[in-house]
C-alpha positions, 0 to 999 in steps of 0.5 A, a space after each residue: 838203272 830203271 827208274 819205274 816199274 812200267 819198264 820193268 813191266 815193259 822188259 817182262 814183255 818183251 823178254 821173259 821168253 829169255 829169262 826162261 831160256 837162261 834158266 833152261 840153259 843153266 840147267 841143261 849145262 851146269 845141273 843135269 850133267 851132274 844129275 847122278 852123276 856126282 862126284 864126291 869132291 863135287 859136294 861140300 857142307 856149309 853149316 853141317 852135314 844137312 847144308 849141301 852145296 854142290 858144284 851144280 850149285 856154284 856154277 849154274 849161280 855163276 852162269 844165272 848171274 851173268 846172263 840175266 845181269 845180262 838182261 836188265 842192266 843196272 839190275 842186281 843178283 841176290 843168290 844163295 850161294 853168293 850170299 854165303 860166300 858174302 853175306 851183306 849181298 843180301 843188302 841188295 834186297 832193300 836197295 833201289 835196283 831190280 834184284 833177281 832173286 837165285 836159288 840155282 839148285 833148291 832141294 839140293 838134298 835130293 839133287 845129291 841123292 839122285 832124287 827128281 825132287 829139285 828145281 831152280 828157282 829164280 824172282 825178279 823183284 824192285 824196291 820189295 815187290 815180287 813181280 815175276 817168278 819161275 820155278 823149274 823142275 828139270 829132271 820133271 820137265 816143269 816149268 811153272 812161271 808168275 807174273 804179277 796181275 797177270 796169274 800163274 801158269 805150269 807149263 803154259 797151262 792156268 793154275 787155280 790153287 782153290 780151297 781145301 776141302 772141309 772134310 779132310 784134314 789141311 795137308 801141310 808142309 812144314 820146316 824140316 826137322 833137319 834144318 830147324 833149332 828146337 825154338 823153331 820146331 816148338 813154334 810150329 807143333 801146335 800144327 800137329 792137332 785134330 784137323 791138320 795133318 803135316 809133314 815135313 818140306 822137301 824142295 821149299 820151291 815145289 812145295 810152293 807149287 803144290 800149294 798153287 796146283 791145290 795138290 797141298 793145302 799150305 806150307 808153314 815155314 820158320 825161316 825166311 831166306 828170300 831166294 827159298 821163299 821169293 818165287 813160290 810166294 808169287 806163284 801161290 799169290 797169282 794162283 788165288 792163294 795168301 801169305 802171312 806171317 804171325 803177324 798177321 802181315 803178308 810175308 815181305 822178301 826183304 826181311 824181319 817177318 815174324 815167324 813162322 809163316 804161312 802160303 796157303 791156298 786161300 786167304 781163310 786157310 792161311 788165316 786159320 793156320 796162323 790162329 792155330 800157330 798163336 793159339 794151340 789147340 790142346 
């Protein structure tokens, strides 16, 4: 098991080409295949008709699993789909071990209605500390990536999330309305004020991105499901953008934030939206 983050920082080195690589691979065999292409005993529910898994879902978890398990031994996969098949997986977030964070298919919605509106998502963190992420988009062909200190990146190309501009309202995604309680939807109406225009999210993944290529101003989010959250957070983070929750605290991916959140593009910007959250303007 590795004892120290200097090796890990040593094995992001030497072997982040290959944790892209696997990422590519999973979908290039397992996700695309199925792009449009889904058959109907392919695609099941899990909580309710909104929570999709598909058959992409299931074995490009599998193939990620095994292949960067491969990688850094003595590491651990925490991935959504093994999480629903057993959910004390999720433990592994607050042990000592390197934890890949997998999201295989996020957007799954728009994987199975045949929309480009999906990515996977993969985070390498150790004892709670995010410390490099990817986000790929296959059907777009972006691939953004993070290492942290060392900034963000989209297709090899430098992002800047800057700040918003002070004329026009905060374009924020929110929750959406399908997959959230009525105590989760009354927690952030206070966002729907003079000032601030939101809407609700599609891929958690690619809003996160918006956020860090400055084309959304922030995202607003009443669950915390790490492998939805874990590599976007980063990405925003080394783009110059901030997190936090209502606490006031910067989201933690092992869990017992205090809910909603906020990625925004500046640490003023997340500021504001949580005063907003905590006290509406009406």
């Amino acid at each position: 098991m590795i004892e120290a983050t200097e090796t890990i920082d040593e094995f992001l080195l030497q072997h982040a080409g290959d944790v892209e690589d696997a990422i590519r691979k999973a979908a290039r065999t397992e996700i695309l295949p199925r792009w449009r292409r889904l058959a109907d005993h392919e695609v099941d529910q899990k909580s309710g008709p909104h929570d999709l898994v598909t058959d992409a879902d299931r074995l490009a978890e599998r193939y990620l699993t095994a292949a960067l398990g491969s990688l850094l031994p003595g590491s651990v996969v925490v991935g959504e789909e093994a999480v629903h098949a057993d959910p004390e997986t999720y433990d592994a977030l607050q042990g000592d071990a390197p934890v890949w964070i997998v999201d295989p298919v996020d957007g799954t919605r728009q994987f199975v209605r045949g929309e480009d509106g999906f990515c996977t998502l993969v985070a390498l963190a150790h004892r709670g500390v995010l410390l490099a992420s990817w986000t790929y988009a296959p059907a777009r062909e972006q691939l953004a990536t993070a290492v942290r200190g060392q900034g963000a990146f989209l297709d090899g190309e430098r992002l800047l999330a800057g700040a918003p501009e002070a004329d026009r309202d905060l374009r924020i995604a929110t929750s959406h309305p399908d997959y959230t309680t009525d105590a989760q939807k009354r927690a952030l109406f206070p966002l729907w004020s003079d000032g601030v225009a939101p809407r609700p999210c599609g891929s958690a993944g690619l809003e996160y991105l918006a956020v860090a290529r400055g084309e959304s101003d922030a995202t607003a989010f009443s669950w915390e499901a790490a492998w939805d959250h874990a590599a976007g957070l980063l990405l925003v983070e080394e783009a110059g953008g901030a997190h936090l929750t209502l606490a006031g605290e910067p989201f933690r991916v092992t869990g017992g934030n205090t809910l909603p959140f906020t990625a925004a593009r500046d640490a003023a910007t997340a500021q504001r939206i949580v005063d907003l959250l905590l006290n509406p303007h009406w």
